[in-house]
Backbone as CSV, one residue per row, in Angstrom:
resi,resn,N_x,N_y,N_z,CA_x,CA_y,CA_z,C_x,C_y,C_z
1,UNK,-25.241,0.180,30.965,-24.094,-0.665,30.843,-22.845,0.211,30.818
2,UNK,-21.867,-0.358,31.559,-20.269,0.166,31.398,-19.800,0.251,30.357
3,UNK,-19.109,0.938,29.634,-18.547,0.939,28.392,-16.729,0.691,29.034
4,UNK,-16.069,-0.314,28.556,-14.940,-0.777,28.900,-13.979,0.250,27.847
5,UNK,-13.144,1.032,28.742,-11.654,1.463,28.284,-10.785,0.938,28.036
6,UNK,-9.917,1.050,27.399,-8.459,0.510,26.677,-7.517,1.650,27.843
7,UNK,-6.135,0.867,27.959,-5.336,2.124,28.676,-5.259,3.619,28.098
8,UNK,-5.183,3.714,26.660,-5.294,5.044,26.348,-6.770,5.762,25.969
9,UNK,-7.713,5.517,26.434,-8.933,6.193,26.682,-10.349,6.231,25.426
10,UNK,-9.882,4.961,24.967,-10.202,4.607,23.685,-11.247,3.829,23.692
11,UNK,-12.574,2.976,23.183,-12.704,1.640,23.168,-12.201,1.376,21.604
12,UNK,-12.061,1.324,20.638,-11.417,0.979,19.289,-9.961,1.297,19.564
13,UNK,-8.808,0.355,20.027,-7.468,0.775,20.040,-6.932,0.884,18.265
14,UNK,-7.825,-0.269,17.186,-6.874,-0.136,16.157,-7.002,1.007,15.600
15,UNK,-7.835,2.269,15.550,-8.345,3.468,14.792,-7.240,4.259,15.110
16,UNK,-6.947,4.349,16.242,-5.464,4.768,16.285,-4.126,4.802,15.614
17,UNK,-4.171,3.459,15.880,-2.618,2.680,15.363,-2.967,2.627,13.309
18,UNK,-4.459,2.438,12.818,-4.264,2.546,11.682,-3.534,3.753,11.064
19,UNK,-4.183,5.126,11.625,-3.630,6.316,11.352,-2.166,6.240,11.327
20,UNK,-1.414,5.793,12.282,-0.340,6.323,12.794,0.681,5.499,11.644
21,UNK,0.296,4.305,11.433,0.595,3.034,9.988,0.835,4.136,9.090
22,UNK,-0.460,4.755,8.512,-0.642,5.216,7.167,0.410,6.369,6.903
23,UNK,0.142,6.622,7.863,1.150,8.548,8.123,2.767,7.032,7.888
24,UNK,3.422,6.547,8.596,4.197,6.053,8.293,4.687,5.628,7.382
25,UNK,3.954,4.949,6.613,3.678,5.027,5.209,4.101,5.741,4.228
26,UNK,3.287,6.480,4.363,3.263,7.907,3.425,4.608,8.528,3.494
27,UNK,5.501,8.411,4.942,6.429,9.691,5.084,7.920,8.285,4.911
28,UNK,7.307,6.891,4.726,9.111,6.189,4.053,8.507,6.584,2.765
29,UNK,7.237,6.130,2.461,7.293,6.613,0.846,8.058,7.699,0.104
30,UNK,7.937,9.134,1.107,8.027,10.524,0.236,9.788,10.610,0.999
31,UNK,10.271,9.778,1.520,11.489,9.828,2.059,12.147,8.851,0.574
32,UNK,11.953,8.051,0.451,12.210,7.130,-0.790,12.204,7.808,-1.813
33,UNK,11.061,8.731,-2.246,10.894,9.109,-3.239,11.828,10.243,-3.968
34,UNK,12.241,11.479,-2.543,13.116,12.154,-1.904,14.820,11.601,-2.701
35,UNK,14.878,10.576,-2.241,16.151,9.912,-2.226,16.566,9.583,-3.465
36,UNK,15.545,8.694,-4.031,15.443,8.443,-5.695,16.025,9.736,-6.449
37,UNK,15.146,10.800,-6.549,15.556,12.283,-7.397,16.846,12.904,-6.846
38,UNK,17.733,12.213,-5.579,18.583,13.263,-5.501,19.745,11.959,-6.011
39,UNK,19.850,11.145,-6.013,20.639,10.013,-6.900,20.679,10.240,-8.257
40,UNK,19.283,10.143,-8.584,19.211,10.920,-10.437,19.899,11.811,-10.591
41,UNK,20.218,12.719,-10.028,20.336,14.378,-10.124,21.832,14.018,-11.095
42,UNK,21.303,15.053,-12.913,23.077,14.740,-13.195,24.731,14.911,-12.389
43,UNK,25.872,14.523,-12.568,26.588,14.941,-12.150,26.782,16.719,-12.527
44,UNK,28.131,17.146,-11.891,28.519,18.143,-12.323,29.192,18.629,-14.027
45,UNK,30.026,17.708,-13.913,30.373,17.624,-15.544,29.504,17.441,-17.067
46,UNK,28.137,16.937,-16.621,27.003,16.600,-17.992,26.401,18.183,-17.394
47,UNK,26.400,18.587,-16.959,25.895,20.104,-16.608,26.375,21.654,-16.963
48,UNK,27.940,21.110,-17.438,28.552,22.215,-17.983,28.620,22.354,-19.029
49,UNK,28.199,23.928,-19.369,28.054,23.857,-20.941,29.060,25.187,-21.028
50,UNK,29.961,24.678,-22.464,30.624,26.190,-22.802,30.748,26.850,-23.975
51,UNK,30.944,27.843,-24.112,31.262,28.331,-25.792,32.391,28.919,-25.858
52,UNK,32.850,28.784,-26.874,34.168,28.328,-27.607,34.090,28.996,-28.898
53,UNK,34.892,29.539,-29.667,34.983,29.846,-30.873,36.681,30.409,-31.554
54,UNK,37.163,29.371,-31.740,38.885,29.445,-31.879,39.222,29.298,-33.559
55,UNK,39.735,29.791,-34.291,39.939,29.534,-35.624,41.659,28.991,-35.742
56,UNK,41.712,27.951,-36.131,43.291,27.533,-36.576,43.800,27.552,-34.840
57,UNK,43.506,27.001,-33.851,44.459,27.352,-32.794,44.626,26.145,-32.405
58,UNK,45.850,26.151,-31.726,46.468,24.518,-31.095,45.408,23.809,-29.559
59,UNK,45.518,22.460,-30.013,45.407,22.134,-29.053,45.241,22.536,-27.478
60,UNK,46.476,22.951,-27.239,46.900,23.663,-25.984,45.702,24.792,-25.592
61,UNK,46.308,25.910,-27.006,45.613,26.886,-26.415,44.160,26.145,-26.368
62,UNK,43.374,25.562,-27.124,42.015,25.205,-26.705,41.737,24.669,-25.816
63,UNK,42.763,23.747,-25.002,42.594,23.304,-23.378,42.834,23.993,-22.933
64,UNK,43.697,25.093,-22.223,43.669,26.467,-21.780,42.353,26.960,-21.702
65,UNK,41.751,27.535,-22.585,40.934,28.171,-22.808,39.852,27.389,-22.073
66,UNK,39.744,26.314,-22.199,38.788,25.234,-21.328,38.854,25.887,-19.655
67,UNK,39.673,25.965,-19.466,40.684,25.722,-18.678,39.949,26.916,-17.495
68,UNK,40.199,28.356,-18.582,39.669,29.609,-18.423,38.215,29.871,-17.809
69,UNK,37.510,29.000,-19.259,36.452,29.484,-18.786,35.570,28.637,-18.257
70,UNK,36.055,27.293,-17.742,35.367,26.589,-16.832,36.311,26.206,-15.372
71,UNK,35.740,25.093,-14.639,36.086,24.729,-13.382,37.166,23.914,-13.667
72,UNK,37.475,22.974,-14.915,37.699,22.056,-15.064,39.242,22.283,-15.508
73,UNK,39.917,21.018,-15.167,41.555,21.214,-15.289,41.841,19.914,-15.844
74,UNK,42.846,19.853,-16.971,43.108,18.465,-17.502,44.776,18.177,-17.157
75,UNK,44.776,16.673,-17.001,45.922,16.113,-16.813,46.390,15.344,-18.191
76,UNK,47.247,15.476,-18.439,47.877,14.478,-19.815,49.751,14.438,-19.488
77,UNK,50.255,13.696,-20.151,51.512,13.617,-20.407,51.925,13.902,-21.940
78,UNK,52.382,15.224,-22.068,52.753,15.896,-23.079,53.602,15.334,-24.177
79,UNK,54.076,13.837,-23.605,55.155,13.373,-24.583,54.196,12.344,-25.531
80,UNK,52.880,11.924,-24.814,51.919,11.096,-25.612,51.291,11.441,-25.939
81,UNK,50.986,12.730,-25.820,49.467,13.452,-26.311,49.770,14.443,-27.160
82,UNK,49.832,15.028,-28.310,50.319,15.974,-29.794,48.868,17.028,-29.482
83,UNK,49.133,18.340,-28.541,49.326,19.593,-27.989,48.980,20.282,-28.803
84,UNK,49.840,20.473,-30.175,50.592,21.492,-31.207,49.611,21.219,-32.353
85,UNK,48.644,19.943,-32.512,48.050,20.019,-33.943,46.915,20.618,-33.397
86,UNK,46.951,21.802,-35.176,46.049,23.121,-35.008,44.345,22.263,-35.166
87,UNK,43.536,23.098,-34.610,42.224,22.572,-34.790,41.182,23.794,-34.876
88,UNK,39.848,23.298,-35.741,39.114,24.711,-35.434,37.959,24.532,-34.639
89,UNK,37.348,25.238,-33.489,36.458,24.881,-32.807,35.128,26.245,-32.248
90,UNK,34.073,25.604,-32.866,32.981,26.392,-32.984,31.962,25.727,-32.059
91,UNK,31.922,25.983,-31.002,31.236,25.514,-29.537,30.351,26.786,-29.329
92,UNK,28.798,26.574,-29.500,28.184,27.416,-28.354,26.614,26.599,-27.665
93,UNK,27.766,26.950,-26.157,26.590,26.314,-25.312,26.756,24.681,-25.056
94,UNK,27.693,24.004,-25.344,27.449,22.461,-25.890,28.806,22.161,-24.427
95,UNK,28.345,20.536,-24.477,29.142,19.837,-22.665,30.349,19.803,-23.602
96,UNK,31.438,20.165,-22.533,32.829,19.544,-22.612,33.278,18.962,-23.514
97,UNK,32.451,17.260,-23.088,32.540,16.189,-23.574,32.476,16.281,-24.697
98,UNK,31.652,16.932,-25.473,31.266,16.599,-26.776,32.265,17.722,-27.837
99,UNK,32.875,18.760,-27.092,33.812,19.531,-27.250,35.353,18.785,-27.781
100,UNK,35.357,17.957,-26.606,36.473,17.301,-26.838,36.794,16.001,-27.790
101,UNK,34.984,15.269,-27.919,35.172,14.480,-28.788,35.299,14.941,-30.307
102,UNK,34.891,16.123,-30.595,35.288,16.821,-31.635,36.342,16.855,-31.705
103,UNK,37.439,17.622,-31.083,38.734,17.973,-31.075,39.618,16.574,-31.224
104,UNK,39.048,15.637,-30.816,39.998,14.238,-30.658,39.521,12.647,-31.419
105,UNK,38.610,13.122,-31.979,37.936,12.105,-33.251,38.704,11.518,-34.142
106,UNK,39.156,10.718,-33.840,39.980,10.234,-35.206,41.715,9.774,-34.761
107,UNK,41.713,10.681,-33.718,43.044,10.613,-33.223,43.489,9.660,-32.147
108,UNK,45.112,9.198,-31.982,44.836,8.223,-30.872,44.501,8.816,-29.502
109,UNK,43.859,9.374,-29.019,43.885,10.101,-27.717,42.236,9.871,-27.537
110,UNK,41.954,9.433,-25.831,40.910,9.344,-25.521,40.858,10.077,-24.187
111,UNK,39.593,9.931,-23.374,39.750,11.131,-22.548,38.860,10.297,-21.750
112,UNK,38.935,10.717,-19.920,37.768,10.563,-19.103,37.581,11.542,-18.044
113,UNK,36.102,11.847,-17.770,35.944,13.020,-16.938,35.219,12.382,-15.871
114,UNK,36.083,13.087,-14.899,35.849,12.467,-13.385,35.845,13.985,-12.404
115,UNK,34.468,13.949,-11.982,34.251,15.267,-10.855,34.806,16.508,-11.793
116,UNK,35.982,17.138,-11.545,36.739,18.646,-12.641,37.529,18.455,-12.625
117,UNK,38.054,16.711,-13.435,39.181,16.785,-13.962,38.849,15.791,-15.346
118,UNK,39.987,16.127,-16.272,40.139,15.606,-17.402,41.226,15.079,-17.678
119,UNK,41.501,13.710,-18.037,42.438,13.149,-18.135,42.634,12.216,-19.551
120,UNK,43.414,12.929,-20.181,43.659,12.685,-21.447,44.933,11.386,-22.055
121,UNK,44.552,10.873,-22.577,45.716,9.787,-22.384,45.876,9.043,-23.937
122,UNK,46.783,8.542,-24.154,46.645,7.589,-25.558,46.138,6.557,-25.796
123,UNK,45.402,6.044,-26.841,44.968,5.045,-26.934,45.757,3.843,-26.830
124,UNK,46.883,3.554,-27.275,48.006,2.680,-27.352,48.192,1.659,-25.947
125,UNK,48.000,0.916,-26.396,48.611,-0.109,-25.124,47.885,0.502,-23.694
126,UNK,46.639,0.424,-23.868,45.926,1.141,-22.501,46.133,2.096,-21.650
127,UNK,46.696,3.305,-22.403,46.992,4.424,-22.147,46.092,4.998,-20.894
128,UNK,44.441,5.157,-21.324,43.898,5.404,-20.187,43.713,4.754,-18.941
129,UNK,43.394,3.321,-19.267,43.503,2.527,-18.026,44.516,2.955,-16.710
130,UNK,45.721,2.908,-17.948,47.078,3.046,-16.794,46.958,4.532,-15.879
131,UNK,46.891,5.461,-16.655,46.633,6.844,-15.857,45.482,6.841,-15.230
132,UNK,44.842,6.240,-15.553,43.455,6.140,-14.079,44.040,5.161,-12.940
133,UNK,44.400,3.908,-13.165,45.248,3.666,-12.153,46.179,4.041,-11.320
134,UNK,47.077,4.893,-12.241,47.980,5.753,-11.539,47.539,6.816,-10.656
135,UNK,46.262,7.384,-10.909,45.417,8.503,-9.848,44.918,7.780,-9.079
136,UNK,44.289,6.537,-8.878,43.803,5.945,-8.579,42.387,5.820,-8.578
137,UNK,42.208,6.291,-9.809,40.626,6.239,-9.908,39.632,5.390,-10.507
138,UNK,38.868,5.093,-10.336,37.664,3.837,-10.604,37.973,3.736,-12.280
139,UNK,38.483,2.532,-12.720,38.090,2.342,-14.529,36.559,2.252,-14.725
140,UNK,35.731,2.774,-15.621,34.920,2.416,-16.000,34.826,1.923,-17.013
């Protein structure tokens, strides 16, 4: 008896096409999967860590010093934000963020970090809102 061919030289065409499914499969899966971990990935700013160790020094100089020894640059308006009150700061190894919520606990001044910048603003009458608007950057 004849054994009947398929055009590509086969008699089972699906043994083929299953393979070729599975492999497909497999490679949106590990493309997905791929994609997922690089979305997770922290930003830049939860990644920076610095140390710090200032006794009695202003404001200023401790944003400076930020300033120095990281990437990061802050924006404020000097007539709303009090610069000059001394603070003491014992940082090693620890984010920014948590740097600054030290330094500004209690006080009217709040802060948001966006990419390597810092933007410091007063609490009063939506101080930050407005200067994120004014950069034009996303409120969160």
């Amino acid at each position: 008896m004849k054994k009947i061919l398929n055009y590509y030289g086969s008699s089972r065409p699906s043994g083929n096409w299953q393979k070729l499914l599975l492999i497909m499969k497999i490679t949106i899966f590990l493309l997905f999967f791929g994609a997922i971990n690089l979305i997770a990935e922290p930003v830049w700013s939860q990644n920076t860590r610095i140390s710090l160790n200032m006794k009695d020094a202003s404001i200023e100089d401790v944003l400076n010093k930020i300033e120095d020894v990281s990437e990061f640059y802050f924006l404020f308006n000097q007539k709303l934000v009090n610069i000059n009150r001394k603070v003491d700061v014992e940082a090693d190894n620890i984010p920014i963020k948590d740097i600054l919520k030290d330094i500004f606990d209690g006080h009217d001044v709040e802060f948001a970090v966006y990419d390597r910048q810092i933007i410091l603003a007063n609490k009063a009458e939506g101080g930050l809102v407005e200067a994120l608007q004014q950069l034009e950057l996303p409120v969160k």
